[in-house]
N, C-alpha and C positions, 0 to 999 in steps of 0.2 A: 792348324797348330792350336793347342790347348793351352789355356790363359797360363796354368802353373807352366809350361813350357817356355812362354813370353817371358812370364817374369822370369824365369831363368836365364834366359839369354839378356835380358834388361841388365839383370845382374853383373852377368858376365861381361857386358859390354860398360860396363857403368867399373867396375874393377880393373879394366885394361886399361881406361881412359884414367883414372886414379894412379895406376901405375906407372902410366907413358908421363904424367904430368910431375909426378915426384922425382922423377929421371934426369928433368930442367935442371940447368944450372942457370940459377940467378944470376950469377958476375957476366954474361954471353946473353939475357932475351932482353926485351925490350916487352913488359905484360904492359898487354891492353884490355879493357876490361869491361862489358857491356853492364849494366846498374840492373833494369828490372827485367825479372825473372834470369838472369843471369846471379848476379851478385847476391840480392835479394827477389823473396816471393812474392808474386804480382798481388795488388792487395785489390779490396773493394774499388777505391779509387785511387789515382799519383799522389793524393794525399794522406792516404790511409794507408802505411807500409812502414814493417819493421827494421831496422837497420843494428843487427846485432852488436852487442860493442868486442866479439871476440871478432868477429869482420874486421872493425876499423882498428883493433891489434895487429890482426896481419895484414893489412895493407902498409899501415906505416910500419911495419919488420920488414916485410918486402919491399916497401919503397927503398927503404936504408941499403938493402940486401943486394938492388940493382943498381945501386946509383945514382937514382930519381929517374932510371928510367920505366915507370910504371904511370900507366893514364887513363882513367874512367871514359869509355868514347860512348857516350850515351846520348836519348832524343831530349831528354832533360838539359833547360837551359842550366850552364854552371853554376849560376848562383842559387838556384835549385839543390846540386851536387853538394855543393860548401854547406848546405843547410843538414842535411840528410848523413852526410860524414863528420863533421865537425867532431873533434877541430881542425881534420884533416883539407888540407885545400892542395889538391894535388893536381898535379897537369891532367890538363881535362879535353875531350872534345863535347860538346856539348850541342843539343839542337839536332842532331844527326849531320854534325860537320859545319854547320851556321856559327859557329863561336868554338877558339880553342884559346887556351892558355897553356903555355909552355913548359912556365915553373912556376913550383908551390907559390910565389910572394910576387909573380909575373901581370903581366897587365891582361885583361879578356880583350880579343880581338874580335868584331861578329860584322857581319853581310847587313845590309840597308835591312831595317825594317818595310812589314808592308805598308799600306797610307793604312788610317784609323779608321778611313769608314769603312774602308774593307773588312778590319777586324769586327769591328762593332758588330757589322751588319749579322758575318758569321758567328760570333759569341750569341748572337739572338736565339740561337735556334738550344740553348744551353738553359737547364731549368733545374738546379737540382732539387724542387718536390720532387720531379718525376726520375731524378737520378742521372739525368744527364748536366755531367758537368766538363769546364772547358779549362785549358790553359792557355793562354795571351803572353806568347814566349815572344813579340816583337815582329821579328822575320816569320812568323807562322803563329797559325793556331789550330789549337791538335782540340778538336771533341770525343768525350772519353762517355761510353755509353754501356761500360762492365756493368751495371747496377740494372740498366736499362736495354737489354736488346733487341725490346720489339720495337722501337725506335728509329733501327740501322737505319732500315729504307727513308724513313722521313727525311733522315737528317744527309745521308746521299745526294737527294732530292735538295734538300736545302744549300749544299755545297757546293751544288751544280749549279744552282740557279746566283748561289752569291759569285762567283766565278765569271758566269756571264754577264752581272751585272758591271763586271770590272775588266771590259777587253784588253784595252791598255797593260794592264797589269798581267805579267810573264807569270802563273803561279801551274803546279801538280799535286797532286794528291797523292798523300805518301800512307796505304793500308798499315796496321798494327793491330795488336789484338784488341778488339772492341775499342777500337780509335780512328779515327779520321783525324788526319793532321793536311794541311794546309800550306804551303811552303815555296817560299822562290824555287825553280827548276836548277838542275844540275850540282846540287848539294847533299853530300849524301857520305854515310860513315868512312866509304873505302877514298874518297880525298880527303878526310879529316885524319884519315891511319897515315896515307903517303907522302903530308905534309909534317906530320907530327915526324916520321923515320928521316926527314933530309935533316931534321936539329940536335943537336946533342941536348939531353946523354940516349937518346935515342938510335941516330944516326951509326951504325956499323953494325949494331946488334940483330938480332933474331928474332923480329916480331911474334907474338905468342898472343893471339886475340881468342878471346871466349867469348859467345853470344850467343841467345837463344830465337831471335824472331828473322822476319823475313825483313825488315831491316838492317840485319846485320848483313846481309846477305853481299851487299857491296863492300863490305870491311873482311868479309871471305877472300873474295876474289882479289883484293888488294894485295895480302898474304904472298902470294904466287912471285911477284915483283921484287921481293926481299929476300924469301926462300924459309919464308915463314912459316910457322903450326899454328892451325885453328883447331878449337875445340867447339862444340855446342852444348845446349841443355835440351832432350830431347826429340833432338831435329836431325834426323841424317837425311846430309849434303856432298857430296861428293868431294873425296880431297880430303877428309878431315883425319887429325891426329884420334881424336879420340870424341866420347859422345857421353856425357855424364849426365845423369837422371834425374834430377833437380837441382835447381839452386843448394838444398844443404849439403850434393854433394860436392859442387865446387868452391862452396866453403869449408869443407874438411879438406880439400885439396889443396887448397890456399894457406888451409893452417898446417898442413904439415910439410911444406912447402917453407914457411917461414921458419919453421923450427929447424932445420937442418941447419948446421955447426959450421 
């Protein structure tokens, strides 16, 4: 198959999932909404990313438009989220399931943090001369090495080795794109989707989650349990409604989404 053929069917595939997604009636889903390279475009580092302010127009249209039943479920701790949307503070899962908030003006609920020397030990292995930098989200810590890839292996190596320095401590390693995250075991997007659906204004509606990595990947499968539609950002997974080609386009999706009458 010849690249101009790809991108025609990219195309094509990218218009169907536009279309299938305009089709939603807001007052019946329950949108869930994965933040990087989903919402927005994966930047240098989790520090370095735009956050459109026509985006945080139509989430809070859409928020209004469900009910409040709409929720960011992303590896970003919440108070990360509140920083990066504002002034929007919307029910959120955060951490990849480690912290949720319910309602907009709700309290954050989150899983023990790990002990400090743990963290420490692995924040060591983080240098941004060299472009490797870390987040210290409490319950975990994610090394983020997009600046830096010839590093992966060191820092592998290092993760493994802080790991076994702490038998005692229950932790896995959770892969992302040019990241290594850190984190208690059995926590993961698709319990952060299934608890969020038992509460209103959630609870009876049609969950509708968008995601692009293989962290989402358990917030897919969650889907199935409600009789829910997943979409992704160019990742075909089996099951999905539809498969849209970048982040701008499921923020044209979102904005014309919000504009219906």
């Amino acid at each position: 198959m010849n690249s101009s053929t790809t991108n025609d069917r990219q195309d094509d595939v990218n218009a169907a999932a536009l279309r299938s997604f305009a089709a939603l009636d807001p007052t019946t889903i329950a949108l869930l909404l994965d933040v990087d390279g989903t919402l927005i475009d994966i930047g240098p580092s989790p520090f370095e990313v735009d956050v459109p302010r026509t985006l945080i127009a139509s989430l809070e249209r859409l928020y209004d438009m469900t009910g409040g039943a709409l929720a960011l479920v992303s590896g970003r701790p919440i108070r990360d989220l509140d920083l990066l949307f504002t002034p929007l503070k919307l029910p959120a899962v955060g951490g990849h399931g480690a912290e949720m908030r319910l309602a907009d003006d709700g309290q954050v609920a989150r899983i023990e943090d790990l002990p400090q020397a743990m963290r420490t030990r692995l924040i060591a292995a983080a240098d941004p001369a060299t472009g490797v930098e870390f987040e210290d989200k409490g319950y975990s810590v994610a090394l983020h090495y997009r600046k830096a890839p010839e590093h992966e292996d060191r820092l592998r190596t290092h993760v493994s080795e802080s790991r076994a320095a702490f038998p005692a401590e229950a932790t896995e390693v959770l892969p992302g794109k040019m990241m290594i995250e850190i984190k208690r075991p059995g926590i993961d997007k698709g319990g952060g989707v299934r608890e969020l659906m038992r509460h209103m204004p959630f609870r009876g509606r049609m969950p509708v989650f968008i995601g692009d990595d293989v962290t989402d990947e358990a917030a897919f499968a969650a889907l199935a349990g409600f009789g829910g539609k997943g979409y992704s950002v160019s990742r075909e997974i089996a099951g999905l409604s539809g498969i849209f080609s970048a982040p701008d386009d499921v923020r044209r999706a979102l904005q014309q989404l919000a504009a219906m009458k």
